[in-house]
MIDOSE-1310 file (N, C-alpha, C; in nm, 2 decimals, decimal comma, always signed):
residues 146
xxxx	+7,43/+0,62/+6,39/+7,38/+0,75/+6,43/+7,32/+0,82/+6,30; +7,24/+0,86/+6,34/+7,16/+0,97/+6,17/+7,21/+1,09/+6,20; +7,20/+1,15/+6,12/+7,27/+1,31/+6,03/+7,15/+1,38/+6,06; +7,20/+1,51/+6,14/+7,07/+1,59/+6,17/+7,08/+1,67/+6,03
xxxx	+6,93/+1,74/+6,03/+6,91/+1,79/+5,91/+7,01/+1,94/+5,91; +7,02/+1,99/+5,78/+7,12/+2,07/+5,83/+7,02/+2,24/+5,84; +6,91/+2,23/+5,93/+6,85/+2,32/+5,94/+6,82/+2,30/+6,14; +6,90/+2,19/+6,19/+6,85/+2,17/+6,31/+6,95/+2,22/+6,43
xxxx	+6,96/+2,35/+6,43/+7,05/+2,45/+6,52/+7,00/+2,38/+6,65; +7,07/+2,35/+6,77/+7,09/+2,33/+6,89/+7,01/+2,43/+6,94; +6,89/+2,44/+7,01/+6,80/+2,54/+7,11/+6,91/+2,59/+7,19; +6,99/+2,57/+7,25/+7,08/+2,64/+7,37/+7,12/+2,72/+7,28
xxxx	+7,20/+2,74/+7,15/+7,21/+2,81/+7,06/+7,21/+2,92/+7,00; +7,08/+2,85/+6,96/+6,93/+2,94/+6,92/+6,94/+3,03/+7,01; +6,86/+3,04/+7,15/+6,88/+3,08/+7,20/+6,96/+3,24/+7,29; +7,06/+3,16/+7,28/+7,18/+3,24/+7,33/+7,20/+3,36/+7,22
xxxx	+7,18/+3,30/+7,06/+7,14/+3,42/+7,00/+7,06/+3,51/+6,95; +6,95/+3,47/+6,98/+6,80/+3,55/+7,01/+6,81/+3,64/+7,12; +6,93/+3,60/+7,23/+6,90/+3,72/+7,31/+7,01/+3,85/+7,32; +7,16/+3,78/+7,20/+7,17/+3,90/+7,14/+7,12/+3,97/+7,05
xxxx	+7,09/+3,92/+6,97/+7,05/+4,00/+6,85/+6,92/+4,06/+6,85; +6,80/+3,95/+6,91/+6,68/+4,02/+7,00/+6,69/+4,16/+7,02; +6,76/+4,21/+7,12/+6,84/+4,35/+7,19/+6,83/+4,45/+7,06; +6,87/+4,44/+6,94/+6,97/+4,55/+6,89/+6,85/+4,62/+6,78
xxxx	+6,82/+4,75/+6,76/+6,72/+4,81/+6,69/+6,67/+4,77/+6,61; +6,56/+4,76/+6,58/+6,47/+4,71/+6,46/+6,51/+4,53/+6,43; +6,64/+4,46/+6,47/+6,65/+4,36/+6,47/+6,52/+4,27/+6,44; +6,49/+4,20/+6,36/+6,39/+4,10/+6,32/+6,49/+3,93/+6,32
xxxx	+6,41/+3,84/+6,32/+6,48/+3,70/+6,31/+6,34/+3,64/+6,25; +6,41/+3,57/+6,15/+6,35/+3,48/+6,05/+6,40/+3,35/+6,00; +6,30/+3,23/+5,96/+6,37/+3,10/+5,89/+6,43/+3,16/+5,74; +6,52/+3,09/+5,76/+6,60/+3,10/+5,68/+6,62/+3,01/+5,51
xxxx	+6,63/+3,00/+5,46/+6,66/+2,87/+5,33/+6,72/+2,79/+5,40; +6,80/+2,77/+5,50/+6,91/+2,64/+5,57/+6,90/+2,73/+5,74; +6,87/+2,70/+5,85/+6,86/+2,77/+5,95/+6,82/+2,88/+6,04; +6,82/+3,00/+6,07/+6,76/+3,09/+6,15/+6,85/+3,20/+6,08
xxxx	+6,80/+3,35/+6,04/+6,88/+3,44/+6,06/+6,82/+3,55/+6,11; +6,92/+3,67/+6,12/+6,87/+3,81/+6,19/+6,90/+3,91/+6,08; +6,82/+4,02/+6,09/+6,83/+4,06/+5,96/+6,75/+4,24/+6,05; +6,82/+4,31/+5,97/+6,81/+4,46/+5,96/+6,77/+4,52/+5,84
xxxx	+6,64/+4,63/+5,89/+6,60/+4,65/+5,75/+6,62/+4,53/+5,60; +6,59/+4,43/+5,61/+6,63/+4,34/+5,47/+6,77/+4,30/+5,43; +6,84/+4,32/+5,56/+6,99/+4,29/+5,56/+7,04/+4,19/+5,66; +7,06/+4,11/+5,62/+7,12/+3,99/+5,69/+7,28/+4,03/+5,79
xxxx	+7,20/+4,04/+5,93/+7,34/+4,05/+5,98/+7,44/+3,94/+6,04; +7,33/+3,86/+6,07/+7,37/+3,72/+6,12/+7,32/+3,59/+6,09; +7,35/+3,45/+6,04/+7,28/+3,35/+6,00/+7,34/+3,20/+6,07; +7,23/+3,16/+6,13/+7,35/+3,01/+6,19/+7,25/+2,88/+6,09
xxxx	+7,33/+2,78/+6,12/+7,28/+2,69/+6,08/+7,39/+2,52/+6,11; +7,29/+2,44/+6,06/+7,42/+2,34/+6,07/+7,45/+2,28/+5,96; +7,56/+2,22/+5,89/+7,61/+2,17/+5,77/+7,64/+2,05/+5,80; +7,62/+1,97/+5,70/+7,71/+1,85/+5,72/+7,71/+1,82/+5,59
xxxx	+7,94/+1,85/+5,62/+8,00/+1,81/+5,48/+7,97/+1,67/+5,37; +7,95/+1,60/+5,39/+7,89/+1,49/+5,36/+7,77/+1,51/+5,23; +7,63/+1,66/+5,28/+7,52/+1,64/+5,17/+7,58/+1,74/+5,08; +7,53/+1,70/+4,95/+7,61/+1,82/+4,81/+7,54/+1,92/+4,85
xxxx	+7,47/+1,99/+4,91/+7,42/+2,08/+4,99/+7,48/+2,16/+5,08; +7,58/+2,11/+5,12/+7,70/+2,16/+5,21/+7,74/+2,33/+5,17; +7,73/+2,38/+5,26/+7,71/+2,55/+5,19/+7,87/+2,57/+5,25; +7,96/+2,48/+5,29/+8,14/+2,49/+5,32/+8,16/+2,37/+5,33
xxxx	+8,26/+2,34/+5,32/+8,30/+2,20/+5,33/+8,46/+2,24/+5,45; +8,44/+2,33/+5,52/+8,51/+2,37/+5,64/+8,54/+2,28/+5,76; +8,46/+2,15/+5,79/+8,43/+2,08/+5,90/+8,46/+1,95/+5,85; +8,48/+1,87/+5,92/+8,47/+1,65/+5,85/+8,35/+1,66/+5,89
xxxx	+8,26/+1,70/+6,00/+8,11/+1,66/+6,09/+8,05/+1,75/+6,09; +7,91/+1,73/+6,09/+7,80/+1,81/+6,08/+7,83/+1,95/+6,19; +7,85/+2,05/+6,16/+7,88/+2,16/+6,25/+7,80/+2,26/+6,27; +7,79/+2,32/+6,39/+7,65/+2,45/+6,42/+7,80/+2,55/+6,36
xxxx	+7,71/+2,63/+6,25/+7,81/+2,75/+6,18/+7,72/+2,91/+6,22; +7,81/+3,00/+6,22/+7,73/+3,13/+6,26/+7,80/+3,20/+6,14; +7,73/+3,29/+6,07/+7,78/+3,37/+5,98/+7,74/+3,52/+6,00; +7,83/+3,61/+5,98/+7,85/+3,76/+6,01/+7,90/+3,82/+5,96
xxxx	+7,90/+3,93/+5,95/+7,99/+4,02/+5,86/+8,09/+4,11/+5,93; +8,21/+4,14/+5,92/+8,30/+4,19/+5,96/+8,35/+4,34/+5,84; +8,41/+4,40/+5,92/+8,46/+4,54/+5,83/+8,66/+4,53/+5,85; +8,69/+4,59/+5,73/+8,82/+4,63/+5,73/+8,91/+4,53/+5,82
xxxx	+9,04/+4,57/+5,87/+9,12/+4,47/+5,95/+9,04/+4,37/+6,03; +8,94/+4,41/+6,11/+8,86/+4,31/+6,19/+8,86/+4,14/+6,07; +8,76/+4,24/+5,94/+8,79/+4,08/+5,87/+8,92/+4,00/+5,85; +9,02/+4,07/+5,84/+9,14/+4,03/+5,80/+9,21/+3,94/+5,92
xxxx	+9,16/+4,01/+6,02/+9,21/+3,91/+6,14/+9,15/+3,80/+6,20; +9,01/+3,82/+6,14/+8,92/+3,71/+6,19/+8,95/+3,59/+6,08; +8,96/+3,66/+5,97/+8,99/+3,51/+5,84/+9,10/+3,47/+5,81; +9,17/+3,54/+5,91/+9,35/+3,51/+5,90/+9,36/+3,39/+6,04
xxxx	+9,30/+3,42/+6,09/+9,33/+3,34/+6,25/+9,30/+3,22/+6,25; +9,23/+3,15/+6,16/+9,23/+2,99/+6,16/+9,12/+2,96/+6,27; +9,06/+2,82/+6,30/+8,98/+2,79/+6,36/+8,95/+2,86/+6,48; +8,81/+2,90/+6,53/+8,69/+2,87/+6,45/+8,70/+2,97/+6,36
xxxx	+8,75/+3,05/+6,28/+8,70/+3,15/+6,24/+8,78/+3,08/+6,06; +8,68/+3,10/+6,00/+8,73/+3,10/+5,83/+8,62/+3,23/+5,73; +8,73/+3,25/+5,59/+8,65/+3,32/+5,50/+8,57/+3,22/+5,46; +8,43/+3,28/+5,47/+8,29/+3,26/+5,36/+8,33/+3,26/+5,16
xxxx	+8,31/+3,17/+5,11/+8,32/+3,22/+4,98/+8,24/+3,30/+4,89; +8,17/+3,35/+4,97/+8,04/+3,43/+4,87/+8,07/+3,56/+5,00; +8,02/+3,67/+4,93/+8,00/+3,79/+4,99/+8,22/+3,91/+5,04; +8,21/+3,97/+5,01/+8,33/+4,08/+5,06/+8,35/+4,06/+5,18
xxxx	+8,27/+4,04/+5,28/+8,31/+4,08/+5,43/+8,25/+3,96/+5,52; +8,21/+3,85/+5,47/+8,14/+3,79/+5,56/+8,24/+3,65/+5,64; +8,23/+3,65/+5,74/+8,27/+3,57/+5,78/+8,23/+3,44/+5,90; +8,27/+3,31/+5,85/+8,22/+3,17/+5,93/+8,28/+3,17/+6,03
xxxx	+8,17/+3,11/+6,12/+8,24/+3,09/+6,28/+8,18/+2,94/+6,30; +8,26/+2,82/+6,34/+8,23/+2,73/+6,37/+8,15/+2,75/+6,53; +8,07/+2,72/+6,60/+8,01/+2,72/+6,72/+8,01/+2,61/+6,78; +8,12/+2,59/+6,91/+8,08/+2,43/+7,00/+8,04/+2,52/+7,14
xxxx	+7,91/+2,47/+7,14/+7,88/+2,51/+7,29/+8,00/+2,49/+7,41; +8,06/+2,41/+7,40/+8,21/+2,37/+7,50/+8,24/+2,51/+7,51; +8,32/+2,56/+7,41/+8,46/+2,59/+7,34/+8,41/+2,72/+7,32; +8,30/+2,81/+7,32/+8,23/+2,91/+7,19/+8,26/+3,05/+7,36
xxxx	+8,31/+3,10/+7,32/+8,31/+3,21/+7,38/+8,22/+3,31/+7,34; +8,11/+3,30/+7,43/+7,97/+3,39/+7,41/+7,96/+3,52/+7,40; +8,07/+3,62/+7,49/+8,12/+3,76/+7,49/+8,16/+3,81/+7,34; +8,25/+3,72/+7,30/+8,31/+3,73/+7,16/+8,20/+3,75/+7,05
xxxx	+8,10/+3,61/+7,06/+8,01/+3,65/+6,97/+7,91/+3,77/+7,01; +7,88/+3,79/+7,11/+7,81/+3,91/+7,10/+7,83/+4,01/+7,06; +7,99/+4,08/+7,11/+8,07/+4,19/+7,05/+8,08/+4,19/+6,90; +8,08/+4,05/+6,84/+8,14/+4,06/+6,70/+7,95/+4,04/+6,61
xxxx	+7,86/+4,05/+6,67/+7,70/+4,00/+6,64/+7,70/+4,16/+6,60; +7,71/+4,25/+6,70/+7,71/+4,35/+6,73/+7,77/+4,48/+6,61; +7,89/+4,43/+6,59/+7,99/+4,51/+6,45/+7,92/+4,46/+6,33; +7,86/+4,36/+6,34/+7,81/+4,30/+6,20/+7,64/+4,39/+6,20
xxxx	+7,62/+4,40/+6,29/+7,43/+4,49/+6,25/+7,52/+4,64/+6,28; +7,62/+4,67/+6,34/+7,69/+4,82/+6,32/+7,75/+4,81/+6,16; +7,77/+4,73/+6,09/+7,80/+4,72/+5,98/+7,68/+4,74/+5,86; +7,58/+4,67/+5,86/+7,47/+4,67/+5,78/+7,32/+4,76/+5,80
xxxx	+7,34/+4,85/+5,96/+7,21/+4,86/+5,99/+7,24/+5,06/+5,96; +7,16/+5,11/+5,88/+7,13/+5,24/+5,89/+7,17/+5,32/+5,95; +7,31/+5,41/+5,95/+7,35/+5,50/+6,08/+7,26/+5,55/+6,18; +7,12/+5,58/+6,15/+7,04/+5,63/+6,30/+6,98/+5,52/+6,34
xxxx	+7,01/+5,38/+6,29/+6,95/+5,26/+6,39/+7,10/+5,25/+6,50; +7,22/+5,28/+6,45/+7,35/+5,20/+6,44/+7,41/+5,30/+6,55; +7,36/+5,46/+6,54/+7,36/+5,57/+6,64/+7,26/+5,51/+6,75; +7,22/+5,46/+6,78/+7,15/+5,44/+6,88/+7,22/+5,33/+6,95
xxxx	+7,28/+5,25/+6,94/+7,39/+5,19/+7,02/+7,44/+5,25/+7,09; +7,49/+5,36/+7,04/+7,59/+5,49/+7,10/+7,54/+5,53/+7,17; +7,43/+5,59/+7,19/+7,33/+5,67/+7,26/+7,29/+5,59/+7,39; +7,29/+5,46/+7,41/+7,28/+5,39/+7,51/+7,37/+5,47/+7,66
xxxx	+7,32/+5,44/+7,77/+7,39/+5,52/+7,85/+7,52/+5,44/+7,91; +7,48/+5,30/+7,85/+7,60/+5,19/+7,91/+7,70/+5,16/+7,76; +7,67/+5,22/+7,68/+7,77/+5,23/+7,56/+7,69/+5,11/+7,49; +7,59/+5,04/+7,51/+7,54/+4,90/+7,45/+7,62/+4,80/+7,48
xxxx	+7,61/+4,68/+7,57/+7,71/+4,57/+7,56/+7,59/+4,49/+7,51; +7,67/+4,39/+7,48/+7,55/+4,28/+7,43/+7,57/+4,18/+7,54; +7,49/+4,16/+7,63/+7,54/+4,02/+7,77/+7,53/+3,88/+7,72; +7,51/+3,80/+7,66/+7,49/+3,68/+7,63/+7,45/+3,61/+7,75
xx	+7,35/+3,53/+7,74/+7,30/+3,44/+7,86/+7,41/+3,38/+7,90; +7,41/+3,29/+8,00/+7,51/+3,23/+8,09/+7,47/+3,09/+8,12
């Protein structure tokens, strides 16, 4: 079996997160150095990609097998409970707040990442981009495809 590159995110994926993060104010999405990310005003709110432990390139060595990873930023307790709770969820070693999420399409509870896609661009994005969530008349949910 060959080793996909570790830039080659799963389209169902992809996808599924283009159409949250798509949604959320000024939201942009771009290639990334290793994957796809989303980014607010020049701030990275979200970045997926896939790794495999194996190349010295490995940006975590969190997985034995090449893994689709999503990375986000979390605030206050949220981080603490997200990098406390053990699989899928671990601390990032670079950055204060960021945190890895392993992704198996099986397994990946899509509500979850929306919600938590969502605290991470309410984390990084400009209070009157971030006020406008608010202002939504449904409170903003983020639906993830199905």
């Amino acid at each position: 079996m060959t080793r996909p590159p570790d830039d080659e995110v799963p389209l169902d994926t992809l996808m599924r997160l283009r159409a949250i993060c798509g949604r959320l104010p000024d939201a942009y999405e771009e290639r990334a150095w290793t994957g796809t990310r989303w980014r607010v005003r020049g701030r990275t709110f979200a970045h997926v990609y896939v790794t495999d432990p194996a190349r010295p390139a490995a940006t975590h060595a969190h997985a034995a097998a090449p893994t689709t990873t999503l990375t986000f930023r979390a605030r206050g307790e949220e981080f603490e409970a997200l990098t406390n709770a053990g699989p899928p969820f671990f601390r990032m070693s670079w950055g204060a707040n960021v945190v890895g999420m392993h992704l198996d399409e099986a397994a990946t509870d899509w509500t979850e990442v929306a919600e938590l896609l969502v605290e991470s661009y309410r984390a990084l994005a400009p209070k009157k981009l971030a006020a406008l969530l608010d202002e939504d008349e449904e409170g903003w949910t983020a639906t993830p495809l199905s």
